[in-house]
C-alpha positions in Angstrom: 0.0 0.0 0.0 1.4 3.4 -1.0 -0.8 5.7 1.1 -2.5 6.5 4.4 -5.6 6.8 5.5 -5.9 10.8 7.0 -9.5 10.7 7.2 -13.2 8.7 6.6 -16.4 10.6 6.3 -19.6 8.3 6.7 -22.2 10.4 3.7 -24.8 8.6 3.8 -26.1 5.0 5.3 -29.0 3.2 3.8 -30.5 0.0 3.9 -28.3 -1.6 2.1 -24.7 0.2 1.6 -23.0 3.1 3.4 -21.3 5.8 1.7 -17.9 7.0 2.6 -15.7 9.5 1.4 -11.8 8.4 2.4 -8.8 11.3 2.5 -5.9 9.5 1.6 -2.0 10.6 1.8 0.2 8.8 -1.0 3.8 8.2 0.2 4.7 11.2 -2.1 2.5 13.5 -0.1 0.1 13.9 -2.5 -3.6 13.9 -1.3 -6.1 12.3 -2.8 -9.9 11.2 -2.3 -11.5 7.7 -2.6 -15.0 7.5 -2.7 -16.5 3.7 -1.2 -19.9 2.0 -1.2 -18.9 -0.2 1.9 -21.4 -3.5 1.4 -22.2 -6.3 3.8 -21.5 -9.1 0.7 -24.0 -12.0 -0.4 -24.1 -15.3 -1.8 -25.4 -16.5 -5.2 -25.9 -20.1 -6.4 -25.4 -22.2 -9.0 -28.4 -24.6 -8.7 -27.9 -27.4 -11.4 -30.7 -30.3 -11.6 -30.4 -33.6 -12.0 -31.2 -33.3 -15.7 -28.0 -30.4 -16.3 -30.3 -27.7 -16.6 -29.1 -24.5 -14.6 -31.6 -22.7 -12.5 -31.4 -18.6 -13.3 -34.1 -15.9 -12.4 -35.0 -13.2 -14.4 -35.5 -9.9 -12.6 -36.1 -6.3 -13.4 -32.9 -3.8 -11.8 -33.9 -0.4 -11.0 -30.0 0.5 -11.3 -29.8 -0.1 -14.9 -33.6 -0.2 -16.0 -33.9 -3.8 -17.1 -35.0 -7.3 -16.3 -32.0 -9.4 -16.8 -30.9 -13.1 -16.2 -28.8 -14.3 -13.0 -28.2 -16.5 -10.5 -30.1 -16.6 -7.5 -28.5 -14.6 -4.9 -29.0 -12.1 -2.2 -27.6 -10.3 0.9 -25.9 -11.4 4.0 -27.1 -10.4 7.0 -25.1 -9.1 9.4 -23.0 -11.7 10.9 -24.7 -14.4 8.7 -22.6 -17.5 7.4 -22.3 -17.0 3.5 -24.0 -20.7 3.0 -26.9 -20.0 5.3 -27.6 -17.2 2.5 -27.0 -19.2 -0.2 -29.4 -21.6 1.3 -32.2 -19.1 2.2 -31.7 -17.1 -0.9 -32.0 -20.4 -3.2 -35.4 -21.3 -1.3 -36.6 -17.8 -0.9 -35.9 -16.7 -4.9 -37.0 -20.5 -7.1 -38.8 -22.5 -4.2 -35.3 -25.2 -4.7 -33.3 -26.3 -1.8 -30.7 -28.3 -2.3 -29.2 -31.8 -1.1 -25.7 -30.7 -1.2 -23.9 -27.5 -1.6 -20.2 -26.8 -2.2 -18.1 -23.4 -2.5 -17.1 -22.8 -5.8 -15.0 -19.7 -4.6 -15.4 -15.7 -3.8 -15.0 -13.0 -6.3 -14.9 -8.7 -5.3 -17.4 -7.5 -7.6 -16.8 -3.9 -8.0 -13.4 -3.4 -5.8 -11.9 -0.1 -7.5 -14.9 1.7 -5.2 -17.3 -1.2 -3.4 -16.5 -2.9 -0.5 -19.1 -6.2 -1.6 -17.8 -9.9 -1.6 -19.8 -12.5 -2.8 -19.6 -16.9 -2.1 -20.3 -18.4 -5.0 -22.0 -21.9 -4.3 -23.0 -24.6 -6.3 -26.1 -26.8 -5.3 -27.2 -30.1 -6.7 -29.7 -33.1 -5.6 -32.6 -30.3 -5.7 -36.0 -31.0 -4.6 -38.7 -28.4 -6.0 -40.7 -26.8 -3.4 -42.6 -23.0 -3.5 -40.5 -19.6 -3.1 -41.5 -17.1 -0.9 -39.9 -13.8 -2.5 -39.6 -10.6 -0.6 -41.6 -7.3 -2.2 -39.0 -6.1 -4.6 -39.0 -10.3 -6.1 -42.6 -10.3 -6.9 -42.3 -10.1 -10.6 -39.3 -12.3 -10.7 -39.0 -15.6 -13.2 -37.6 -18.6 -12.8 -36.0 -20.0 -16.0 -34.2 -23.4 -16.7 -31.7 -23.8 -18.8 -28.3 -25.9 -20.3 -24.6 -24.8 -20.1 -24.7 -24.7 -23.9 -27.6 -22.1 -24.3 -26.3 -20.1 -21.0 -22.5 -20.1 -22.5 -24.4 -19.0 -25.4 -26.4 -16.1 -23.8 -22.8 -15.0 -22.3 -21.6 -14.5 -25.8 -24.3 -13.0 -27.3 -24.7 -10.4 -24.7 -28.0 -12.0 -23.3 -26.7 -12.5 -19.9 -24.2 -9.7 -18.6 -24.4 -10.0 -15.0 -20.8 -10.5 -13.8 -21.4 -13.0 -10.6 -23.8 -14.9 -13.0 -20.9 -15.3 -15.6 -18.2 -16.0 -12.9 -20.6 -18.6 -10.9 -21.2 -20.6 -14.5 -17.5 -20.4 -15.3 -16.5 -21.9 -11.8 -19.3 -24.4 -11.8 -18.4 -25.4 -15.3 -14.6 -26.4 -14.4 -16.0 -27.6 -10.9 -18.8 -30.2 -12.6 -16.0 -30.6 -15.5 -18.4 -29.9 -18.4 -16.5 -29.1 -22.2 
């Protein structure tokens, strides 16, 4: 690290992220400013029947005015054990819950200014059962589908959620699938 903190301004806190405004000293003495969304992290799964097909919900975001395709996922709570989200989001989002789940891994997804982490999880030996989405999840489909059509919406720009496309990439080299 070439800098010190000198000071961190809380701007705002919200339901889901705070808002902080960081004065930072390089080494060289130069000041500068670092804006950070500082976010509690979630879990999203991969949730792969026994037939291969890949469970993914389709959901309108406010943030970028579109419904797109992902993996189920949500929030941790505070203190919460990544895999009990995984678990509750899974359940709460498609109605699935899984026999087995195993960490695929943990990727930063906006680290240049958020502070979010997410577990991504795979799940397997699903039974079907009914959701029981919060407000916002309402409208929210659940869609099945193969590796070969999702790898295909990844190329053809049909899926762009970054967790979605790193969760299908890990759980791809995980399940071995060419």
């Amino acid at each position: 690290m070439n800098f010190k903190l000198k000071n961190s301004e809380t701007i705002f806190n919200g339901k889901i992220i705070e808002l902080k405004v960081d004065h930072i000293e390089y080494d060289s003495g130069n000041l500068g400013i670092r804006e950070v969304a500082v976010h509690p992290g979630g879990a999203a799964v991969v949730a792969v029947k026994d037939d291969g097909k890949i469970i993914l919900v389709k959901q309108f975001r406010h943030p970028i005015q579109q419904s797109i395709l992902e993996l189920p996922a949500g929030k941790l709570d505070k203190g919460e054990d990544p895999l009990v989200c995984a678990t509750r989001e899974l359940s709460e989002e498609t109605g699935y819950k899984a026999g087995k789940f195993e960490k695929l891994g943990v990727i930063s997804t906006s680290p240049g200014f958020c502070t979010e982490i997410l577990h991504l999880y795979l799940a397997v030996d699903l039974i079907a059962g009914n959701h029981h989405r919060e407000e916002g999840e309402y409208g929210m489909q659940v869609l099945e589908f193969s590796m070969d059509e999702i790898e295909q919406m990844i190329e053809n720009g049909g899926i762009i959620d970054a967790k979605t496309i790193c969760g299908i990439y890990m759980a791809k080299k995980k399940l071995k699938i060419s």
